[in-house]
ChimeraX commands (.cxc) that place a marker at each C-alpha (Angstrom):
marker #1 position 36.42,58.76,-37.43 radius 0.5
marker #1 position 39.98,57.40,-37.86 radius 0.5
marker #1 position 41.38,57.71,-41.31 radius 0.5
marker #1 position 42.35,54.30,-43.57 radius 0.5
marker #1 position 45.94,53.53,-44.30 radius 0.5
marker #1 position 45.20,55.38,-47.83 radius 0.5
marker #1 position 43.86,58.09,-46.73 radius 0.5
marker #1 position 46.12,58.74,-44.36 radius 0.5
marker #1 position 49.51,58.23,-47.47 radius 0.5
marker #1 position 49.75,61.70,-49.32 radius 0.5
marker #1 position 51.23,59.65,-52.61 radius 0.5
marker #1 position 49.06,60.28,-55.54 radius 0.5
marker #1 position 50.62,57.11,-56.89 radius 0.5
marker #1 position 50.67,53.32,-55.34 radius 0.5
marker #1 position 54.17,52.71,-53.28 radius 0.5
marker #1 position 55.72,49.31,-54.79 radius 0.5
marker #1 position 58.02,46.54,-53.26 radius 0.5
marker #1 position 61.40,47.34,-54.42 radius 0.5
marker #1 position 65.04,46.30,-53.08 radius 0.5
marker #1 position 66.64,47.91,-55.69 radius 0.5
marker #1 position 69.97,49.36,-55.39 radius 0.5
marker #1 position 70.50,53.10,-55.58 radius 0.5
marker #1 position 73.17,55.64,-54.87 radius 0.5
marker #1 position 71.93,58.53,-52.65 radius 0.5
marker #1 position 74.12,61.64,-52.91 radius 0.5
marker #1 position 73.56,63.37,-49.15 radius 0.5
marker #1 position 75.66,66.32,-48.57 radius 0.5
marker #1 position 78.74,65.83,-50.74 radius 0.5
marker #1 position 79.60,62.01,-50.86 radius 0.5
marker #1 position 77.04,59.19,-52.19 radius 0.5
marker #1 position 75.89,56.50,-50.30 radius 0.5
marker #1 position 75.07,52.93,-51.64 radius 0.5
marker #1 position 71.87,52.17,-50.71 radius 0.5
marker #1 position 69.03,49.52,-50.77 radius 0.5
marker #1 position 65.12,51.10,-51.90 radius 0.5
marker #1 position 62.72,49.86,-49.57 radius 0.5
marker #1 position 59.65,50.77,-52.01 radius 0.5
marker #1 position 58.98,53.04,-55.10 radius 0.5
marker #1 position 56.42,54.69,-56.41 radius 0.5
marker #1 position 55.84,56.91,-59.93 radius 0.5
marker #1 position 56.40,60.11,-57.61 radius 0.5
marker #1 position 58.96,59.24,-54.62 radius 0.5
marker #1 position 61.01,56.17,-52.76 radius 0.5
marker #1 position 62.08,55.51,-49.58 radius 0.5
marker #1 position 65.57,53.81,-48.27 radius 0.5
marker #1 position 67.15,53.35,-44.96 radius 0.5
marker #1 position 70.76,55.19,-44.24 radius 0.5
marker #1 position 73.01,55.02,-41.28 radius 0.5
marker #1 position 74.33,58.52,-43.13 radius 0.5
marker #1 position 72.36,61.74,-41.65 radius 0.5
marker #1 position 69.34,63.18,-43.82 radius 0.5
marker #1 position 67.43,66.60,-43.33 radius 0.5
marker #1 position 63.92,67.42,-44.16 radius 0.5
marker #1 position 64.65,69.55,-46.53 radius 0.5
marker #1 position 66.98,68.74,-48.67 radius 0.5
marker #1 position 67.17,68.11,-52.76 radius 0.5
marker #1 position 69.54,64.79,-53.43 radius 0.5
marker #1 position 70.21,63.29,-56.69 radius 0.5
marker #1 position 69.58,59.43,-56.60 radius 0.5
marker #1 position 70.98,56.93,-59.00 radius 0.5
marker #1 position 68.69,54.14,-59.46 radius 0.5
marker #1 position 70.08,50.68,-60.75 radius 0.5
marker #1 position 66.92,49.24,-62.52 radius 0.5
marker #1 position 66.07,45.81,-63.62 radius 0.5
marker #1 position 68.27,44.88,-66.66 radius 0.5
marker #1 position 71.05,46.99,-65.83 radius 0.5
marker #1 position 70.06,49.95,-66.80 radius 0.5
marker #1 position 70.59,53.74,-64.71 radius 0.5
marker #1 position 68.50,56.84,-64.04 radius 0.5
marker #1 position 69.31,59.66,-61.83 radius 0.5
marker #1 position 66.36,61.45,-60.66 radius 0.5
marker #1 position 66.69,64.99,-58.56 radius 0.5
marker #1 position 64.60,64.35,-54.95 radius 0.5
marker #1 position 63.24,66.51,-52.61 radius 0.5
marker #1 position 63.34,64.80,-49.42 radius 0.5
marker #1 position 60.02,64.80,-47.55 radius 0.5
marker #1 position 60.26,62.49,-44.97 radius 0.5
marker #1 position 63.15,61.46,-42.17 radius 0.5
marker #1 position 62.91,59.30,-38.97 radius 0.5
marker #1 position 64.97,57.09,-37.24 radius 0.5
marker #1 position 64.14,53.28,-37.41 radius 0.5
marker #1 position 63.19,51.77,-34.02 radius 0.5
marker #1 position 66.14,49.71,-32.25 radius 0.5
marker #1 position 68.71,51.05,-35.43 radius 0.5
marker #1 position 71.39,53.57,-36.40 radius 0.5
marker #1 position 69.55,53.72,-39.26 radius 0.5
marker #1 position 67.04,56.29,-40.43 radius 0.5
marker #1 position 64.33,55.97,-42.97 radius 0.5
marker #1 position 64.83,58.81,-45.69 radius 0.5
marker #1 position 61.60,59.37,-48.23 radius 0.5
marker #1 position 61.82,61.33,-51.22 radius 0.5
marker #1 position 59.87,62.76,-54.02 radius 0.5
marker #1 position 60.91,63.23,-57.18 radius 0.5
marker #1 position 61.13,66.79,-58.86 radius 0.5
marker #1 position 60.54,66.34,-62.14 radius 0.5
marker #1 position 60.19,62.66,-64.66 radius 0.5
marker #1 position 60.07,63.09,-67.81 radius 0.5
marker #1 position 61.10,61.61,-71.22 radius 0.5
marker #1 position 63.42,58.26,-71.40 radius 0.5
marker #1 position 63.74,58.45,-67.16 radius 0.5
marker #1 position 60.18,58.29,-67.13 radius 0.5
marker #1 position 59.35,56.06,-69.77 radius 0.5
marker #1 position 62.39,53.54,-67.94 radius 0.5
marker #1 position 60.45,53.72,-64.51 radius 0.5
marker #1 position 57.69,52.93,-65.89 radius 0.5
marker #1 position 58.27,50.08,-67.39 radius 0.5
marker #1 position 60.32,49.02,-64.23 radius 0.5
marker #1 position 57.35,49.80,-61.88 radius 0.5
marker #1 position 55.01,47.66,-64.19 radius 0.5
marker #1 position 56.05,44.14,-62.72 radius 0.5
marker #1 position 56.43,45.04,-59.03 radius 0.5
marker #1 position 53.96,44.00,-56.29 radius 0.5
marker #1 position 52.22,46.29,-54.21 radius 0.5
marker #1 position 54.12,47.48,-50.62 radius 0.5
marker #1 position 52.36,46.13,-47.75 radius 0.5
marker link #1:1,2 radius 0.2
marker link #1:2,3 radius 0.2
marker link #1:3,4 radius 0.2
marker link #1:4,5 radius 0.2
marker link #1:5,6 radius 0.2
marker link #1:6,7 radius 0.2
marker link #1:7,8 radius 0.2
marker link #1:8,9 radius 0.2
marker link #1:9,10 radius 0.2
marker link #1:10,11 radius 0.2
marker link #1:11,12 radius 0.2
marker link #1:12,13 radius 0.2
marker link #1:13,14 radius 0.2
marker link #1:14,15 radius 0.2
marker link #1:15,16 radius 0.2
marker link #1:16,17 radius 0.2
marker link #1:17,18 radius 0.2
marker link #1:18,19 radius 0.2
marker link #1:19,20 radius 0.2
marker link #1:20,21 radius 0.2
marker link #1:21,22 radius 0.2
marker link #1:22,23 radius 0.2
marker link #1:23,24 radius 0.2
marker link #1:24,25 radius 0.2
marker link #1:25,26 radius 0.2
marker link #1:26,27 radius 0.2
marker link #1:27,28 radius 0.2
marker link #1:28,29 radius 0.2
marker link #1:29,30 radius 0.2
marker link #1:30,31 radius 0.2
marker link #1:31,32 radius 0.2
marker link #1:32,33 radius 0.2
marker link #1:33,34 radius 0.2
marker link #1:34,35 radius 0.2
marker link #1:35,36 radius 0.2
marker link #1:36,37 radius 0.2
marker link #1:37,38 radius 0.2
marker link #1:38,39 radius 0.2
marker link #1:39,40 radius 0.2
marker link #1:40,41 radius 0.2
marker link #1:41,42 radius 0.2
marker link #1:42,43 radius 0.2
marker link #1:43,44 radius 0.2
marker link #1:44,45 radius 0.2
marker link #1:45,46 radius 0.2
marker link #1:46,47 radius 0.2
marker link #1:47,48 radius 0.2
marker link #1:48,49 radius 0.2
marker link #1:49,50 radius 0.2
marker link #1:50,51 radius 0.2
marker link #1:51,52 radius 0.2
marker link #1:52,53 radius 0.2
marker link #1:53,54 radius 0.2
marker link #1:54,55 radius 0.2
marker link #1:55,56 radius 0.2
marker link #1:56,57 radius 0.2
marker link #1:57,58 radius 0.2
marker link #1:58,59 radius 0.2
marker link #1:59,60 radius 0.2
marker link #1:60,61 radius 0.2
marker link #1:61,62 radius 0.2
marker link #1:62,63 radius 0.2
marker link #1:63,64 radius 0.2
marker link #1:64,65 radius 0.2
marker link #1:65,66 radius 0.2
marker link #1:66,67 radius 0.2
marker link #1:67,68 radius 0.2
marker link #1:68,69 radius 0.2
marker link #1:69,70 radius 0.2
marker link #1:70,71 radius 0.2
marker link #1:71,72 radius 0.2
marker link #1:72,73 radius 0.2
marker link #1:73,74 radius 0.2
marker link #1:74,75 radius 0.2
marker link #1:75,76 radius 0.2
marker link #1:76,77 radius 0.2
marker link #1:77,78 radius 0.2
marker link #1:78,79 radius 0.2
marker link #1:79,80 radius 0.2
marker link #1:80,81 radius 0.2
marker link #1:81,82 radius 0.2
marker link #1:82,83 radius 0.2
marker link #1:83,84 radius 0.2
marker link #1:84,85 radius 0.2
marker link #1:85,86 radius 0.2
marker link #1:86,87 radius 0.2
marker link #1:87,88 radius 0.2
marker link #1:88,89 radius 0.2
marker link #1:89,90 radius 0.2
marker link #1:90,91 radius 0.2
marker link #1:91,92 radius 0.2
marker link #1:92,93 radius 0.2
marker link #1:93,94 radius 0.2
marker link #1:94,95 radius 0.2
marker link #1:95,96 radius 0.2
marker link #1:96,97 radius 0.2
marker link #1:97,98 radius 0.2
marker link #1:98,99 radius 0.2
marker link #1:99,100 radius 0.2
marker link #1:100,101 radius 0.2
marker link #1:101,102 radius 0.2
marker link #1:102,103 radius 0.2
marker link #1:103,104 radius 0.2
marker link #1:104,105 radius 0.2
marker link #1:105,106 radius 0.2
marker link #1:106,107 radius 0.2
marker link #1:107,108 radius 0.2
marker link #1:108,109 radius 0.2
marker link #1:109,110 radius 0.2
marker link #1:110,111 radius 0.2
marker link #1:111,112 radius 0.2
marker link #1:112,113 radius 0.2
marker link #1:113,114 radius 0.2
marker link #1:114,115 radius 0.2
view
């Protein structure tokens, strides 16, 4: 039997529409970039810059209200978008705790769910 959309996304946590800005630091320069979705454990963004599974990045997210976090990423998941230079880059994050956490959460609590 084919598996459901759910079972089928490893995420422990619900991905949420986001098109946040970020800064995504791959290799040694960071990139301005635009989040796609967002969960409690991971993102995603699209990159014309080149991305390697795997990889730990720091990523600087702008959040609602103007204020920062920069959360250390693993990066999980790479693949070029179809008919684009660009490439879709997932990460997940290694460790939120304390005020980063407590921020994102209170970020995450008004967005809709990702389609």
């Amino acid at each position: 039997m084919a598996k459901t959309k759910a079972e089928r996304d490893q995420r422990g946590t619900p991905r949420l529409t986001a098109s946040w800005e970020a800064e995504a630091a791959l290799g040694e320069e960071a990139r301005r970039v635009r989040l796609a979705n967002i969960s409690r454990t991971g993102l995603m963004f699209s990159t014309r810059a080149p991305a390697r599974v795997p990889a730990m990045m720091d990523v600087r997210i702008a959040l609602p209200g103007g204020e920062h976090i920069t959360l250390t990423s693993s990066v999980r998941h790479v693949a070029r978008r179809a008919g684009s230079e660009e490439v879709e880059v997932g990460v997940q994050f290694a460790a939120l705790d304390g005020d980063a956490g407590r921020a994102l959460d209170s970020a995450l609590a008004g967005l809709p769910l990702s389609s």
